[in-house]
C-alpha positions as CSV (number, residue, x, y, z in Angstrom):
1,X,54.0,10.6,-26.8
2,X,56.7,12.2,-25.1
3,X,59.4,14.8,-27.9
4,X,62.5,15.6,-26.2
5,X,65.0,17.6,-27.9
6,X,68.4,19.5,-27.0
7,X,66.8,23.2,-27.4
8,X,63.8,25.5,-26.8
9,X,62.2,25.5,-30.6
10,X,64.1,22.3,-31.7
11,X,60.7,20.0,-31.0
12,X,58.9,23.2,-33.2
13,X,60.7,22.9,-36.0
14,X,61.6,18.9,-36.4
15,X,57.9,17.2,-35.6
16,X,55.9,20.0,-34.1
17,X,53.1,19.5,-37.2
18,X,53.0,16.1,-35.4
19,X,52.5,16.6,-31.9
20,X,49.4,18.8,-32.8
21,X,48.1,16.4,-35.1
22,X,48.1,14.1,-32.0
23,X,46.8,16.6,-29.8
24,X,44.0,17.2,-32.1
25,X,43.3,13.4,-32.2
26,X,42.7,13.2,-28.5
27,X,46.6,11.6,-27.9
28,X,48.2,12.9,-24.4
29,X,51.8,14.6,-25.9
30,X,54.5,15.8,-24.1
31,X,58.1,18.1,-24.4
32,X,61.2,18.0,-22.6
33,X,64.0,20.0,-23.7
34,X,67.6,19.4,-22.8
35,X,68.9,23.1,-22.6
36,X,67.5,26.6,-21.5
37,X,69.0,27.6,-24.6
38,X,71.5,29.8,-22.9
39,X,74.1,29.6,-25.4
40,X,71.9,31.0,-28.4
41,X,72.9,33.9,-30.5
42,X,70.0,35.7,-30.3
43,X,67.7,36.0,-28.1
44,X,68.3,34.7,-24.0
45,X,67.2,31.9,-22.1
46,X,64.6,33.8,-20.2
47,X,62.9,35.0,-23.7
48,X,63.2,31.2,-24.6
49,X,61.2,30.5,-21.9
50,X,58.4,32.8,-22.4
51,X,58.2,32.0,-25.7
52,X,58.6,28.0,-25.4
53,X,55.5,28.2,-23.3
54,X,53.9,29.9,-25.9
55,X,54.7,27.4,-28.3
56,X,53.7,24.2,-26.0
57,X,49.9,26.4,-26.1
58,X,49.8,26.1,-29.7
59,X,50.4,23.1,-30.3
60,X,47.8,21.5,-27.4
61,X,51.1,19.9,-25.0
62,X,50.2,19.2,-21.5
63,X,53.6,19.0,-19.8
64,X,56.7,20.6,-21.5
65,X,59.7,20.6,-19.0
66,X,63.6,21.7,-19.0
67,X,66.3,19.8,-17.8
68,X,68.7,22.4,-17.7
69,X,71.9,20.7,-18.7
70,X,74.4,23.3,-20.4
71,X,73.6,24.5,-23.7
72,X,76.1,23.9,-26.1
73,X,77.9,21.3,-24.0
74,X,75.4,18.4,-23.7
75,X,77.1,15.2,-22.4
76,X,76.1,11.8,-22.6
77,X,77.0,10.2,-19.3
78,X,76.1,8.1,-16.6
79,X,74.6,11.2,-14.7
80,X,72.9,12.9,-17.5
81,X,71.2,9.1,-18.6
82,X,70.1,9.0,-15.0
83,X,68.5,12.7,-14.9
84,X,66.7,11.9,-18.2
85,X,65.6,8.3,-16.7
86,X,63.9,9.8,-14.4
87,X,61.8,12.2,-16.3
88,X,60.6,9.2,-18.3
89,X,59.5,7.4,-15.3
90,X,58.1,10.0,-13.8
91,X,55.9,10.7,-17.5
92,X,55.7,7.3,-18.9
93,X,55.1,8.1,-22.4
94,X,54.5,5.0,-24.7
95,X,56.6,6.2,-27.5
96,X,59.7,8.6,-27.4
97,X,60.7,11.7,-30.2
98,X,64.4,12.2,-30.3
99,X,66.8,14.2,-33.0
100,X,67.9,12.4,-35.8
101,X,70.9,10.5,-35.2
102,X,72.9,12.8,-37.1
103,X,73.2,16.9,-37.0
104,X,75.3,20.2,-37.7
105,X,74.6,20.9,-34.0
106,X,76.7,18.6,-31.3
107,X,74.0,19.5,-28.7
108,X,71.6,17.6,-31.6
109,X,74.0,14.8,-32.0
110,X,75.0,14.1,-28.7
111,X,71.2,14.4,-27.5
112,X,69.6,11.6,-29.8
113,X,72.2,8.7,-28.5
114,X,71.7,10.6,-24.9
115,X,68.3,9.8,-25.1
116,X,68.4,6.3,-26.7
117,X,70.5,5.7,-24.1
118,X,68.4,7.1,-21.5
119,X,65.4,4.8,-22.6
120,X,66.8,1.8,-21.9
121,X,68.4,3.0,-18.6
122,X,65.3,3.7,-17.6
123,X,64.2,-0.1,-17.0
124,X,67.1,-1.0,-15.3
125,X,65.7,-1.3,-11.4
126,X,69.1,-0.2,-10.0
127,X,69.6,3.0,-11.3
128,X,68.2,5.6,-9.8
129,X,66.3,3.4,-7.7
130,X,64.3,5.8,-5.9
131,X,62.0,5.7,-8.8
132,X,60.4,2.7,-10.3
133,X,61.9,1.4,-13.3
134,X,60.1,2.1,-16.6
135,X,61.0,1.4,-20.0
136,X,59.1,3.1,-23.1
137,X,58.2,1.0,-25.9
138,X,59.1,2.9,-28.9
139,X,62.0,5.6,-30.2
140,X,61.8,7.4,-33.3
141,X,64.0,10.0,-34.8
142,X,62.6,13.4,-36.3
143,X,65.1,13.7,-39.5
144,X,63.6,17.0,-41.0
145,X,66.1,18.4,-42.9
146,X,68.6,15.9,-42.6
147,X,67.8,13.7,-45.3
148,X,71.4,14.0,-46.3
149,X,72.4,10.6,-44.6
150,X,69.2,8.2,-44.5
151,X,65.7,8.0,-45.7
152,X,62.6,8.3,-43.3
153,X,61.1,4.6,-42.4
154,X,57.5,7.0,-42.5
155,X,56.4,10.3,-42.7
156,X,53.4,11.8,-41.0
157,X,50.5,13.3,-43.2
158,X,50.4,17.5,-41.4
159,X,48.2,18.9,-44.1
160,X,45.4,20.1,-41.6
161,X,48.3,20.6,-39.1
162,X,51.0,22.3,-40.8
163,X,49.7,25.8,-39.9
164,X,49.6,24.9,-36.2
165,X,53.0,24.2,-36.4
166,X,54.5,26.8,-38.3
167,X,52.1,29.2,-35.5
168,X,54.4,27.2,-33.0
169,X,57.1,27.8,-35.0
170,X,56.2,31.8,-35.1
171,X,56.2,32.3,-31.2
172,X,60.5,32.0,-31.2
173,X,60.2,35.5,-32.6
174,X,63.6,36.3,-31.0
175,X,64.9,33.2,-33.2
176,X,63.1,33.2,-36.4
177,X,62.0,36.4,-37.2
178,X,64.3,37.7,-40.4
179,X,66.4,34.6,-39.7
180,X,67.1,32.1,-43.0
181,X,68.3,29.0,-41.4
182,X,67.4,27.5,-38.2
183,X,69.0,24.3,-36.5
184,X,69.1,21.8,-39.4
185,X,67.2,23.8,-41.6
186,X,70.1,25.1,-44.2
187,X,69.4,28.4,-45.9
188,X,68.1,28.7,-49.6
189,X,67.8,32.6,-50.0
190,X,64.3,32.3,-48.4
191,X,62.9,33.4,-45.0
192,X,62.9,30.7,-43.1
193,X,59.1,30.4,-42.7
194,X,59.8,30.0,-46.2
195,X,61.7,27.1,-46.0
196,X,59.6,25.2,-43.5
197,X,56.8,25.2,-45.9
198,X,58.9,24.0,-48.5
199,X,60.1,21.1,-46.8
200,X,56.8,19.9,-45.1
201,X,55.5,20.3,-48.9
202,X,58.8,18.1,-50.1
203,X,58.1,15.2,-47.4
204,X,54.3,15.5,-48.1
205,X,54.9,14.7,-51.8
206,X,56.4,11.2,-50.8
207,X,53.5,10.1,-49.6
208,X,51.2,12.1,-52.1
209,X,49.7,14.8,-49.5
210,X,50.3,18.5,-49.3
211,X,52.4,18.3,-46.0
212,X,54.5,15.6,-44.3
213,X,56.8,15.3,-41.7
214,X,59.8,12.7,-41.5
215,X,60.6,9.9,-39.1
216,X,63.3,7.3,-38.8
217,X,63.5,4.1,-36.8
218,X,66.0,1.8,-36.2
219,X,64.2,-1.5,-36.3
220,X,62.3,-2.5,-39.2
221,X,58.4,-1.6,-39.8
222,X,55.7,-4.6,-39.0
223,X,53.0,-4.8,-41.7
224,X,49.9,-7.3,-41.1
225,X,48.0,-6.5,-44.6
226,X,50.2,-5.7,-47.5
227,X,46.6,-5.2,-49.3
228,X,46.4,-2.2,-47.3
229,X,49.8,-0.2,-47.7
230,X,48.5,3.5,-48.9
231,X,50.6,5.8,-51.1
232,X,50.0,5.0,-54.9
233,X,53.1,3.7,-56.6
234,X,52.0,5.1,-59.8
C-alpha cells in the first residue's frame, strides 16, 4: 500500500489511522509526498522534514520518500507523470492512496489526477523505459473532510488506530499546534486535534464503530456474498 499525497502531513491527516492499521496487521505500507512543503505558512521545509520522519515512525511506514516538485505549483505533465512512474515501479505497491479528486488546495487537486495519471503511465513500456513497466492494481481516494461533493464507496474501521494517527498527526507541531484548520479540515471553533476526532467519530458512525476513515473509488465495489455485508441497517 503505497499513500502519496501533495504535502508533508497531508497522508497524516486524510488516511493516516489506516496505514497504521495496516502496519499493525502485518501489510508492507508506504509514503511519497509530492512537495517539501516549502511554501507553508508556518513552519519550513527542513522542520517538515524532521518531523515527517517522525510521523512515518509512528505510524510503522517503511519507505516514505519526497519528490520535490514545487510546493504550491504542482503540475500535471508529461514530465511529472514520468518522475511519479518511476517511483511506483521502483516500489510496486498493489494498491495506491491519492487525494480526493476534489480540494480547497490546488496542490491537492492537481495531485489526485497527477497520480491517476501516473498509475497508468506507469505500464506503458515506453515511457521512461529504463525502468520496467509496472502498473498497480488499485487507486482509491482519501475524502476526509471533503464529503461536500461525493460519498465514500467504504470507510475503514480506526477505532484501535485512531490514537496512532492523531500521535502522527501531533509530530507537525510547527503545523498543528494552536492551529484550527488544516488542509481540508475546515475550522469549527475547535483545536484542530479537536476536529480530527470529531470527524473520525462522524465516519465511524456510518459504519456503527467509534472511528472510521473515508475512501472513494471510481469503479464500482465487487461483493461475492450479499449474506455477509456488515453494518446493521437498523
Amino acid at each position: 500500500m503505497l499513500a502519496i499525497a501533495a504535502h508533508r502531513d497531508d497522508v497524516e491527516l486524510t488516511c493516516g489511522g489506516t496505514l497504521a492499521r495496516l502496519s499493525r496487521l502485518g501489510r508492507r505500507i508506504g509514503i511519497v509526498d509530492l512537495t517539501q512543503g516549502e511554501m507553508g505558512s508556518r513552519g519550513s521545509a527542513d522542520l517538515r522534514a524532521a518531523e515527517a520522519a517522525a510521523a512515518a515512525a509512528v505510524l510503522g511506514v517503511e519507505v516514505r520518500e519526497n519528490l520535490a516538485l514545487p510546493d504550491a505549483g504542482i503540475t500535471n505533465t508529461p514530465a511529472t507523470r514520468a518522475a511519479l512512474a518511476r517511483v511506483l515501479r521502483r516500489l510496486k505497491p498493489a494498491v495506491v492512496i491519492a487525494p480526493a479528486p476534489r480540494g480547497r488546495h490546488p496542490d491537492h487537486r492537481v495531485a489526485a489526477q497527477l497520480i491517476r495519471d501516473a498509475v497508468f503511465v506507469a505500464g506503458l513500456s515506453k515511457v521512461a523505459p529504463e525502468i520496467a513497466a509496472y502498473r498497480p492494481r488499485k487507486i482509491i481516494h482519501a475524502i476526509a473532510y471533503r464529503e461536500d461533493h461525493v460519498k465514500p464507496t467504504f470507510v475503514v474501521d480506526i477505532s484501535d488506530d485512531f490514537d496512532t494517527k492523531l500521535a502522527a498527526v501531533r509530530c507537525y507541531a510547527s503545523q498543528f499546534d494552536g492551529a484550527t484548520q488544516a488542509g481540508e479540515a475546515y475550522p469549527t471553533g475547535d483545536p484542530l486535534y479537536h476536529v480530527l476526532r470529531h470527524q473520525a467519530s462522524h465516519y465511524g458512525s456510518l459504519i456503527r464503530c467509534r472511528f472510521g476513515e473515508p475512501f472513494w473509488t471510481s469503479e464500482t465495489m465487487k461483493v461475492d456474498d450479499v449474506s455477509t455485508l456488515e453494518v446493521s441497517t437498523f
